[in-house]
DSSP file (Angstrom, degrees, kcal/mol; ACC not computed):
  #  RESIDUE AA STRUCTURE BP1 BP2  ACC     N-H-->O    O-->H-N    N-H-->O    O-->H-N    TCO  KAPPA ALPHA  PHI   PSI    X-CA   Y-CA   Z-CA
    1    1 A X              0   0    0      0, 0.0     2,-0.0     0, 0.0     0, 0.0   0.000 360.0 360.0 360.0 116.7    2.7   50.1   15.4
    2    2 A X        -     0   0    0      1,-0.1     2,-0.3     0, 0.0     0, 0.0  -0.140 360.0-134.1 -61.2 151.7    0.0   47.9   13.9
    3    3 A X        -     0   0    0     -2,-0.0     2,-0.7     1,-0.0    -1,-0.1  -0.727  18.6-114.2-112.8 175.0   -1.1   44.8   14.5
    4    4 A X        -     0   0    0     -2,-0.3     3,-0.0     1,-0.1    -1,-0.0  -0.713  31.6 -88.3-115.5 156.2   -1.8   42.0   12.4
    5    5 A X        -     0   0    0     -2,-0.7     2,-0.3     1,-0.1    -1,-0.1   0.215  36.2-122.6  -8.9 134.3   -4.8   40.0   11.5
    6    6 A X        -     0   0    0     -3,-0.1     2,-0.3    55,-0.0    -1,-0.1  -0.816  35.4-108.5 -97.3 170.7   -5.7   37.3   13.5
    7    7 A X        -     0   0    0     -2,-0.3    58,-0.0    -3,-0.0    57,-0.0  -0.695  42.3-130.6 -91.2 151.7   -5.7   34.0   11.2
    8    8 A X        -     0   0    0     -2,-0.3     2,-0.3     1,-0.1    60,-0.1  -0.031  24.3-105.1 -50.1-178.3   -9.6   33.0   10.8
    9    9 A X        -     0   0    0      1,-0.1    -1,-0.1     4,-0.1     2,-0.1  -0.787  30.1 -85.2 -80.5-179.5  -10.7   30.0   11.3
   10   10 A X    >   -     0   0    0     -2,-0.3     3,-0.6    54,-0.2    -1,-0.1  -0.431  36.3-153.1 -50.5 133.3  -11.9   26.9    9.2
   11   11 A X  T 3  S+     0   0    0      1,-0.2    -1,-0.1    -2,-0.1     3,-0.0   0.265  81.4  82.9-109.6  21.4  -15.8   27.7    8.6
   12   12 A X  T 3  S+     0   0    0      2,-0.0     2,-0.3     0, 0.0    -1,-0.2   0.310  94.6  50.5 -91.4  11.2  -16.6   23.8    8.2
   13   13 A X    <   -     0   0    0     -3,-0.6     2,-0.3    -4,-0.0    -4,-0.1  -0.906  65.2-177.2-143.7 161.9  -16.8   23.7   12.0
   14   14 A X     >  -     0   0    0     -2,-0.3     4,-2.3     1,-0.1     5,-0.1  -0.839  43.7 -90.4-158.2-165.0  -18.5   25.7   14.8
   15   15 A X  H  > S+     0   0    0     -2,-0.3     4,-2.4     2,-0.2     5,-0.2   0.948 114.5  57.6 -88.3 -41.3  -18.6   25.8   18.4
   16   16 A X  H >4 S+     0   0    0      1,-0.2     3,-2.7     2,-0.2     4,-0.3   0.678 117.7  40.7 -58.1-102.8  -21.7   23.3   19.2
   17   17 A X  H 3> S+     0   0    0      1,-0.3     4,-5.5     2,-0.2     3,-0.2   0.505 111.1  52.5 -58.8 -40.3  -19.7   20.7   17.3
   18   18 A X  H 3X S+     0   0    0     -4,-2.3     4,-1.7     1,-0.3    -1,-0.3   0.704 110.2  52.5 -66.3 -17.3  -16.3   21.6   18.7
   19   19 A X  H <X S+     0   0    0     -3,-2.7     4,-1.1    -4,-2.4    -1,-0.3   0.858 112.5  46.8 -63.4 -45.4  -17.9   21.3   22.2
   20   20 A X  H  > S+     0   0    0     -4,-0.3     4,-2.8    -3,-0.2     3,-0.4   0.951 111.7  43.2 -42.1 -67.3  -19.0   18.2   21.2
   21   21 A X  H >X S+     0   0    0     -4,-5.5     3,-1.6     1,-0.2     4,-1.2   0.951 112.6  59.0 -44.4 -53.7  -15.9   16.7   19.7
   22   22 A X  H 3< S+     0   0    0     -4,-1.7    -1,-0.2     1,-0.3    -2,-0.2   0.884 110.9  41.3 -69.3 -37.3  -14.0   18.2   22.7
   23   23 A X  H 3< S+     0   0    0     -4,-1.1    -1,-0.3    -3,-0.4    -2,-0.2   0.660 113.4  51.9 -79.8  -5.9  -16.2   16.2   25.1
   24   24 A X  H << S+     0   0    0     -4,-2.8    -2,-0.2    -3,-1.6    -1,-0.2   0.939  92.4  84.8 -76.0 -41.9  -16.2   13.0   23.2
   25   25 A X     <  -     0   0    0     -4,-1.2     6,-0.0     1,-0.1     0, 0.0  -0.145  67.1-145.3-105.2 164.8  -12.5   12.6   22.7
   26   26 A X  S    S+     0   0    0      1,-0.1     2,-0.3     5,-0.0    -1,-0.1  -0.246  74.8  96.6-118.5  53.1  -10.3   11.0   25.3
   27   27 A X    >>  -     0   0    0     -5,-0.2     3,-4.5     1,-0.1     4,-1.7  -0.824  60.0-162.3-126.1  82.5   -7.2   13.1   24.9
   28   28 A X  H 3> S+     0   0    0     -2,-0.3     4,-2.6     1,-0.3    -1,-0.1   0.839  95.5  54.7 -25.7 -39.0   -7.8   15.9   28.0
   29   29 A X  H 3> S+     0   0    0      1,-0.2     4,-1.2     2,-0.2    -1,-0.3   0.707 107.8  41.2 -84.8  -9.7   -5.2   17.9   26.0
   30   30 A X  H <> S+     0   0    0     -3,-4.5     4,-3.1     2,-0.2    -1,-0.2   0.901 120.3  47.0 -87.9 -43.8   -7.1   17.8   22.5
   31   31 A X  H >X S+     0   0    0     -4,-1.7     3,-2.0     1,-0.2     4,-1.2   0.957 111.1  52.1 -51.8 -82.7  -10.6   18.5   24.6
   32   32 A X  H 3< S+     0   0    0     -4,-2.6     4,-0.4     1,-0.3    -1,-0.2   0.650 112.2  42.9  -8.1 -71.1   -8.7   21.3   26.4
   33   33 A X  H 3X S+     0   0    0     -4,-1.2     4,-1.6     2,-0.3     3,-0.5   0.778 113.1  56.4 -75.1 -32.0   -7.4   23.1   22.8
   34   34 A X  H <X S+     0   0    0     -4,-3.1     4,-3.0    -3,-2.0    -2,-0.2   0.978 104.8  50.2 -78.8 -44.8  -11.2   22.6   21.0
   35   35 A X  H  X S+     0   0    0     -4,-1.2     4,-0.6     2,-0.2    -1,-0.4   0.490 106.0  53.4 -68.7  -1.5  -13.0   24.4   23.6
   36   36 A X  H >4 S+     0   0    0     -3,-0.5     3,-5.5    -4,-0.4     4,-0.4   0.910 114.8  43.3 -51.1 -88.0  -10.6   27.5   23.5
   37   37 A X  H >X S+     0   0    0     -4,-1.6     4,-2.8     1,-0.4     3,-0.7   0.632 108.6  64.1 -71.3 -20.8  -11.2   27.6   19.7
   38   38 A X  H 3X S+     0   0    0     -4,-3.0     4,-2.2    -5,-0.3    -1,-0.4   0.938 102.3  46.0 -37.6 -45.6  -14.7   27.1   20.7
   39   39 A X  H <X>S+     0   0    0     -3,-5.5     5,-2.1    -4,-0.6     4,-1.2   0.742 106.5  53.8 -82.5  -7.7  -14.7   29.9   22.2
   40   40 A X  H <45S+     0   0    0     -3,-0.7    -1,-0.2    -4,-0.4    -2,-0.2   0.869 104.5  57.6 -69.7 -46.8  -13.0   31.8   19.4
   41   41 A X  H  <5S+     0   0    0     -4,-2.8    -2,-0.2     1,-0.3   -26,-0.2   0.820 108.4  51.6 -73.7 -26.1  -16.1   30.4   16.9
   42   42 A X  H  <5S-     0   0    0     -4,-2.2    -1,-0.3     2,-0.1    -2,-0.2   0.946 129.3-106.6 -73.5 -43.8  -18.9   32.4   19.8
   43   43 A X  T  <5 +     0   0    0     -4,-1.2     2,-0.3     1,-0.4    -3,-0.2   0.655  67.8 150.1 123.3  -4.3  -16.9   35.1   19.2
   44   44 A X      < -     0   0    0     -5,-2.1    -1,-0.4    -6,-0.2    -2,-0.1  -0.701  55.5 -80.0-102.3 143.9  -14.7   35.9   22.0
   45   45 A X     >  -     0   0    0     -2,-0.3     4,-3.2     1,-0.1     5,-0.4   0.256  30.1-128.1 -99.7 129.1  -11.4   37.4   22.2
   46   46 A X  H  > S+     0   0    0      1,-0.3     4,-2.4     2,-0.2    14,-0.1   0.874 116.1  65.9 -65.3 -28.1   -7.8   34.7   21.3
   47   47 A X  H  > S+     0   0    0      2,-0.2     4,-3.0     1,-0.2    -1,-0.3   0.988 101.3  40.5 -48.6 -63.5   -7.1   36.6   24.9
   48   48 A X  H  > S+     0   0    0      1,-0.2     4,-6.7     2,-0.2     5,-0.3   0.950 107.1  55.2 -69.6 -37.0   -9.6   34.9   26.1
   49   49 A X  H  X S+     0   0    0     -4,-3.2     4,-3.7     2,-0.2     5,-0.2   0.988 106.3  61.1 -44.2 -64.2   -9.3   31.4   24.5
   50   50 A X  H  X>S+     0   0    0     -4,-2.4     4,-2.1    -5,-0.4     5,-1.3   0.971  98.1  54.1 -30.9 -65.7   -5.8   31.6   26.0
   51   51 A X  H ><5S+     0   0    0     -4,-3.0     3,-1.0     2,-0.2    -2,-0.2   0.939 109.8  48.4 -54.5 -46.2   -7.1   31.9   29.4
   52   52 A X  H 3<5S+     0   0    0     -4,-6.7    -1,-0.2     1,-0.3    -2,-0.2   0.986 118.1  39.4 -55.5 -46.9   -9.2   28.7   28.9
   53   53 A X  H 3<5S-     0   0    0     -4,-3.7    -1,-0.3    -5,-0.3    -2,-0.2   0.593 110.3-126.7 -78.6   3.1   -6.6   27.0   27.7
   54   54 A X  T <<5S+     0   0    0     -4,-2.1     2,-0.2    -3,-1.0    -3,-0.2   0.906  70.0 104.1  64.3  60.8   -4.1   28.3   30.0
   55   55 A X  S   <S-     0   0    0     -5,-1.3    -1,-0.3    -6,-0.2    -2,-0.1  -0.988  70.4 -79.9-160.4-166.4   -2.1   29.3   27.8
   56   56 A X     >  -     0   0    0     -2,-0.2     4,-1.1     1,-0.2    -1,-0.1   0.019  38.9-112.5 -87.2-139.3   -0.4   32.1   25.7
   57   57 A X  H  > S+     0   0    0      2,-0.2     4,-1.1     3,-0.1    -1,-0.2   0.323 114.7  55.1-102.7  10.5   -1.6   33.8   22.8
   58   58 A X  H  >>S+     0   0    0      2,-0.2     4,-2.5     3,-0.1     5,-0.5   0.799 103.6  56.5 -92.9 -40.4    1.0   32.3   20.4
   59   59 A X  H  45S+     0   0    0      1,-0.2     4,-0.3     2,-0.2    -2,-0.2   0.911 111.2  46.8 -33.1 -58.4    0.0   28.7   21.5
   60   60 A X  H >X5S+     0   0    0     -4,-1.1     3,-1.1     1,-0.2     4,-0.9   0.887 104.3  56.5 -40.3 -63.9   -3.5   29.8   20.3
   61   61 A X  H >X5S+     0   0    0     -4,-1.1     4,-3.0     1,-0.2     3,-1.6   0.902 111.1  45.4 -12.6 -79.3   -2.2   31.2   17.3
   62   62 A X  H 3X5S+     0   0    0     -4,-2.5     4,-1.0     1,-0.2    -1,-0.2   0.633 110.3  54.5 -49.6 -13.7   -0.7   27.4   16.6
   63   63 A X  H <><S+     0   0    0     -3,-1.1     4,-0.9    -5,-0.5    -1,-0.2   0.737 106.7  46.1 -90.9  -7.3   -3.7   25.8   17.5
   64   64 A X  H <X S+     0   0    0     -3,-1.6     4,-0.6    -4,-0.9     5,-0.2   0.873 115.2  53.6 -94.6 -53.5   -5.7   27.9   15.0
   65   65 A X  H  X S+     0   0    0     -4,-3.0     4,-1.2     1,-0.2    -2,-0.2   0.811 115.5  36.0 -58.9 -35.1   -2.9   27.0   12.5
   66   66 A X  H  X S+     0   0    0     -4,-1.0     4,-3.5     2,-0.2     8,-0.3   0.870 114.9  52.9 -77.9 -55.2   -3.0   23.4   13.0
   67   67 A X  H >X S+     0   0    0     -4,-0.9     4,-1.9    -5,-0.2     3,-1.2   0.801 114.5  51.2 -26.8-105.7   -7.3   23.1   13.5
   68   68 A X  H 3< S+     0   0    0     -4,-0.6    -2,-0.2     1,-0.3    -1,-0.2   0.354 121.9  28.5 -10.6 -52.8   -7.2   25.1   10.0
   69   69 A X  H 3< S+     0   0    0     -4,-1.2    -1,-0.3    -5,-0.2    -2,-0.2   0.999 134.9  26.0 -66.0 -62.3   -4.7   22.5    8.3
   70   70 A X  H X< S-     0   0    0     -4,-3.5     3,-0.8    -3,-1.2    -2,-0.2   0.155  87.9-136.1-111.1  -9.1   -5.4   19.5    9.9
   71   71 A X  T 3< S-     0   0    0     -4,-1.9     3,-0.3    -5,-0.2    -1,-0.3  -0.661  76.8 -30.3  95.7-151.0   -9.2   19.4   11.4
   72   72 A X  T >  S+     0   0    0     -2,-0.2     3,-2.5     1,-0.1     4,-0.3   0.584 137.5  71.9 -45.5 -28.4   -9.2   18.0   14.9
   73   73 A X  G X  S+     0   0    0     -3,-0.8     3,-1.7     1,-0.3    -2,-0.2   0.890  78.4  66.8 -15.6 -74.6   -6.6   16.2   14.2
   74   74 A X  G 3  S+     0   0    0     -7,-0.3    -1,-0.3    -8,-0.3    -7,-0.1   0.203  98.5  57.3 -75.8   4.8   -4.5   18.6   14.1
   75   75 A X  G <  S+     0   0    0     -3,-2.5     2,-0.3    -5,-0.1    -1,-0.3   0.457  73.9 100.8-135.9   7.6   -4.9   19.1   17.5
   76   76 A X  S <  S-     0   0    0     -3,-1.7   -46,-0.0    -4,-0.3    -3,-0.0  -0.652  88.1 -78.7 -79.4 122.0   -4.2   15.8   19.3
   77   77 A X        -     0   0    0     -2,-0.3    -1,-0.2   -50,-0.1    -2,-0.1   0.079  47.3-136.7 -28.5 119.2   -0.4   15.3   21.2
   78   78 A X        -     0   0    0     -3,-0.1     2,-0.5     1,-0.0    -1,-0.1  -0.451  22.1-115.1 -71.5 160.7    2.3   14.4   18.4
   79   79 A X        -     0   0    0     -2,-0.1    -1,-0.0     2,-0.0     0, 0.0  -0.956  39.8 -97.8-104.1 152.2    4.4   11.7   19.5
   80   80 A X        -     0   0    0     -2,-0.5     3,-0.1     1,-0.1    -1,-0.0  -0.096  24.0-124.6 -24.4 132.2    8.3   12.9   20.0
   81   81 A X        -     0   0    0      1,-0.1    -1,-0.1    -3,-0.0     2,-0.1   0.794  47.3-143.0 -39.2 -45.5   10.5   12.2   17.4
   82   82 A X        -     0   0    0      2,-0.0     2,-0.2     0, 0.0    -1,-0.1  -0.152  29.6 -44.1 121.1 135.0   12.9   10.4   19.4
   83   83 A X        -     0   0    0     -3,-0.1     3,-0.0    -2,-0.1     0, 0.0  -0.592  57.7-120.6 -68.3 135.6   16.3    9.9   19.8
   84   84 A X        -     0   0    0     -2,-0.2     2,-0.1     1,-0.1    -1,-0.1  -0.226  42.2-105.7 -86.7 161.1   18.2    9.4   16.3
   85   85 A X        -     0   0    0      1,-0.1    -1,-0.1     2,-0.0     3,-0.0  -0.577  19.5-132.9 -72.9 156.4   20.1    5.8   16.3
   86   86 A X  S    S+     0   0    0      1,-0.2     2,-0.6    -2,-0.1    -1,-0.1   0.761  91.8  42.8-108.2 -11.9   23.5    5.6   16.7
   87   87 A X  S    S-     0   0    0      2,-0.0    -1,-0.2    -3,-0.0    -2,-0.0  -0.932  86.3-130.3-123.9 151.5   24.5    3.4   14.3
   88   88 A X    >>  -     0   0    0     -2,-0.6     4,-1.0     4,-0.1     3,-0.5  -0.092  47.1 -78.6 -78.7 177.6   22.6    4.0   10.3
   89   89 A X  H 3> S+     0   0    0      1,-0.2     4,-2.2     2,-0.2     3,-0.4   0.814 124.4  60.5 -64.0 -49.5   21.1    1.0    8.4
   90   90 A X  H 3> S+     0   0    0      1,-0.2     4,-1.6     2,-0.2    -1,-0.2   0.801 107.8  43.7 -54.0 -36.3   24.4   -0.6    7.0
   91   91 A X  H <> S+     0   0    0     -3,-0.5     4,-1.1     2,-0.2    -1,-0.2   0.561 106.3  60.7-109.2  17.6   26.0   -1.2   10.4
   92   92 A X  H  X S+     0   0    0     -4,-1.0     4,-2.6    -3,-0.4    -2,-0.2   0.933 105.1  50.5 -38.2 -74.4   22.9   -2.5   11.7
   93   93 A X  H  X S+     0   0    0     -4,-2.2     4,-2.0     2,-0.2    -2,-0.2   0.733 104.2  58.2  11.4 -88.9   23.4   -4.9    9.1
   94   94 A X  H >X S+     0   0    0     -4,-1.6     4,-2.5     1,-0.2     3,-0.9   0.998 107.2  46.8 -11.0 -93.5   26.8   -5.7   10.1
   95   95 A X  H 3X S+     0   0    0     -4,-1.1     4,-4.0     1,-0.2    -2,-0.2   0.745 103.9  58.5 -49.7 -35.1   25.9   -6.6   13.1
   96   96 A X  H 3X S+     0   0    0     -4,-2.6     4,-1.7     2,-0.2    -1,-0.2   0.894 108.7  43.2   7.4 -97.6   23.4   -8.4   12.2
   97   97 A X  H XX S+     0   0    0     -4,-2.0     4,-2.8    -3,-0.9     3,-0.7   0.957 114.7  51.3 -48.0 -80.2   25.5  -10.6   10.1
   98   98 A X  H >X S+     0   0    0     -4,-2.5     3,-1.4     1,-0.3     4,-0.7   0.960 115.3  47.2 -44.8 -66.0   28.7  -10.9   13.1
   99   99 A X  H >< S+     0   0    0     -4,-4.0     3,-0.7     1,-0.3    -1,-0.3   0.823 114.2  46.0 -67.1 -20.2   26.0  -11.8   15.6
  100  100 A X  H << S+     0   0    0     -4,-1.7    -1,-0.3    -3,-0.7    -2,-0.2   0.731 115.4  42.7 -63.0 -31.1   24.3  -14.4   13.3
  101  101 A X  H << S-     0   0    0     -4,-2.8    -1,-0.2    -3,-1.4    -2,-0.2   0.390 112.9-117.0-113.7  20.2   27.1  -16.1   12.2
  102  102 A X    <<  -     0   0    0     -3,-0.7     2,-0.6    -4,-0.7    -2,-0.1   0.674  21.6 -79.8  62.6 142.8   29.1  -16.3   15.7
  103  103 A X        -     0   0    0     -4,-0.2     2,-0.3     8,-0.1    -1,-0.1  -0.661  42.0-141.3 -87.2 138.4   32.0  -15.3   17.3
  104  104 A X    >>  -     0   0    0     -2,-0.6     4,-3.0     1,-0.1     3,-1.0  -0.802  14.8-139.2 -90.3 133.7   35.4  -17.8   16.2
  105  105 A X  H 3> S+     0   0    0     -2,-0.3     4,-2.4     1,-0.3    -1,-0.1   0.745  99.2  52.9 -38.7 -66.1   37.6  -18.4   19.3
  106  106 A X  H 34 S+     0   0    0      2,-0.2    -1,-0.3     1,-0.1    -2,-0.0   0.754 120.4  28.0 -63.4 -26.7   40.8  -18.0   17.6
  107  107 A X  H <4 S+     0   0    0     -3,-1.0    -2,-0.2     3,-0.1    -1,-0.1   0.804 133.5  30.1-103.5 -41.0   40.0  -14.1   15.8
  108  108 A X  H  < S-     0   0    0     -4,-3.0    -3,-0.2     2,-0.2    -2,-0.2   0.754  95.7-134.7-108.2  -5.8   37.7  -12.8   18.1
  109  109 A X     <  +     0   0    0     -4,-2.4     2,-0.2     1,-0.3    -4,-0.2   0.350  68.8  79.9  92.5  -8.5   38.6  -14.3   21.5
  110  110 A X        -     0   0    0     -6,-0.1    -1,-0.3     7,-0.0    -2,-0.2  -0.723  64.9-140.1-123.6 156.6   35.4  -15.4   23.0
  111  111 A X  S    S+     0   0    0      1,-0.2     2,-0.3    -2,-0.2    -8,-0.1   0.582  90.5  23.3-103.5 -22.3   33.2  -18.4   22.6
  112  112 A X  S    S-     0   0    0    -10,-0.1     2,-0.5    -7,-0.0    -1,-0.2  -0.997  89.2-102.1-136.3 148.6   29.9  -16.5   22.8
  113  113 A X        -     0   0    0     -2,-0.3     2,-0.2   -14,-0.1   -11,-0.0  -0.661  33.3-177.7 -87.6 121.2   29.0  -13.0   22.2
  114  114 A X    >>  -     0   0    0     -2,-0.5     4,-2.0     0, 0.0     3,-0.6  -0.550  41.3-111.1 -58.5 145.9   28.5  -10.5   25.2
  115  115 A X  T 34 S+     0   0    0      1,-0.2     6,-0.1    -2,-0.2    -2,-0.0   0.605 119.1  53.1 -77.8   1.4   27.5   -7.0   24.5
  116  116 A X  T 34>S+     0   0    0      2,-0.1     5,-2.4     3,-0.1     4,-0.2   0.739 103.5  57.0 -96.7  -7.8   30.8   -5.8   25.6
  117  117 A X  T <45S+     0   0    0     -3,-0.6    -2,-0.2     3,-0.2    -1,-0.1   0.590 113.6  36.7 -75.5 -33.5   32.3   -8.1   23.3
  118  118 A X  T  <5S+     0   0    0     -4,-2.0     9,-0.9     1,-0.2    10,-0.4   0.613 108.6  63.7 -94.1  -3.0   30.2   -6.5   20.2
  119  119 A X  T   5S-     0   0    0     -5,-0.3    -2,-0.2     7,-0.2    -1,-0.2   0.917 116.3-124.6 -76.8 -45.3   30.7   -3.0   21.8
  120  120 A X  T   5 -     0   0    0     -4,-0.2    -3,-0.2     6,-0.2     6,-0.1   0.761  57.5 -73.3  95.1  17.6   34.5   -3.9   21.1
  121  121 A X  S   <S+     0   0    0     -5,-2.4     2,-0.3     1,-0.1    -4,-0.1   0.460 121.6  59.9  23.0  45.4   35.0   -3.3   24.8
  122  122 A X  S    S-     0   0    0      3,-0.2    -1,-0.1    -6,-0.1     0, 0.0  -0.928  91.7-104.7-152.5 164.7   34.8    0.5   24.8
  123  123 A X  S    S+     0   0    0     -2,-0.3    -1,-0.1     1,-0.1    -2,-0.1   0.965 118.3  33.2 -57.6 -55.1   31.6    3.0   23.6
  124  124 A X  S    S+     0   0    0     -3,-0.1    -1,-0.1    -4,-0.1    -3,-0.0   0.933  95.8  88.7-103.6 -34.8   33.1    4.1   20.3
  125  125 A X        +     0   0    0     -5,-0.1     2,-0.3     2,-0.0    -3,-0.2  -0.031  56.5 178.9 -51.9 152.2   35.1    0.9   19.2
  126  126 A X        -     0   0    0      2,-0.2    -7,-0.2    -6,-0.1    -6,-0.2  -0.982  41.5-137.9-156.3 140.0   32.5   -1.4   17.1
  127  127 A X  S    S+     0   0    0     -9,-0.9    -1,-0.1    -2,-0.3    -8,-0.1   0.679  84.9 105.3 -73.5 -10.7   33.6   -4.9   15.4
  128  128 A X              0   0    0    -10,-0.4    -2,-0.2     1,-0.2   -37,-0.1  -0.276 360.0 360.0 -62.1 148.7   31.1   -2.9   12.2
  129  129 A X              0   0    0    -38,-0.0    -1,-0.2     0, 0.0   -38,-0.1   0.691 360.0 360.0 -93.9 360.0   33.0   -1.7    9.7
């Protein structure tokens, strides 16, 4: 069974800078990832780069892919996506609109709006259309 290639890196950077950068920046985890691939740019083994960065060798792998795209950059904590929202831009909207313009006594039963009152007084019921 072969193996494959490891990916190079970028050859606009080297290790004296990446040492640098890694001790300038104030992200432990970006410092952390620049000295592994420092140590890749002396010459030493993505095994060992792992071990600094205490991690495995696919992480490394991604970090080389990311460096390579993205610079340092590429190598600073994403933020999370997030959870999606539950209701889309139109019954935002809505709602919007119902809570602006008040609830009337006689249709909706209340004199001021509660949030159990716009809930529709269950999780899935919604006054949106």
């Amino acid at each position: 069974m072969a193996m494959g290639v490891a990916i190079g890196l970028r050859d606009d950077f080297d290790s004296v800078g990446l040492r640098r950068m890694a001790r300038a920046t104030r992200s432990a985890n970006q410092g952390r990832r620049l000295l592994a691939l420092a140590e890749i740019y002396d010459g030493r083994s993505r095994s060992d780069a792992a071990r600094i960065g205490g991690v495995t060798l696919q992480i490394v792998r991604d970090w080389v892919v990311r460096f390579n795209a993205q610079g340092p950059d590429g190598l600073l904590d994403g933020k999370a996506p997030g959870k999606l929202p539950l209701l889309n831009d139109a019954q935002r909207q809505a709602l919007a609109e119902i809570v602006e313009s008040g609830p009337i006594l006689a249709i909706h039963g209340v004199v001021r709006w509660r949030l159990i009152d716009l809930r529709g007084g269950s999780m899935t019921s919604s006054p949106c259309p």
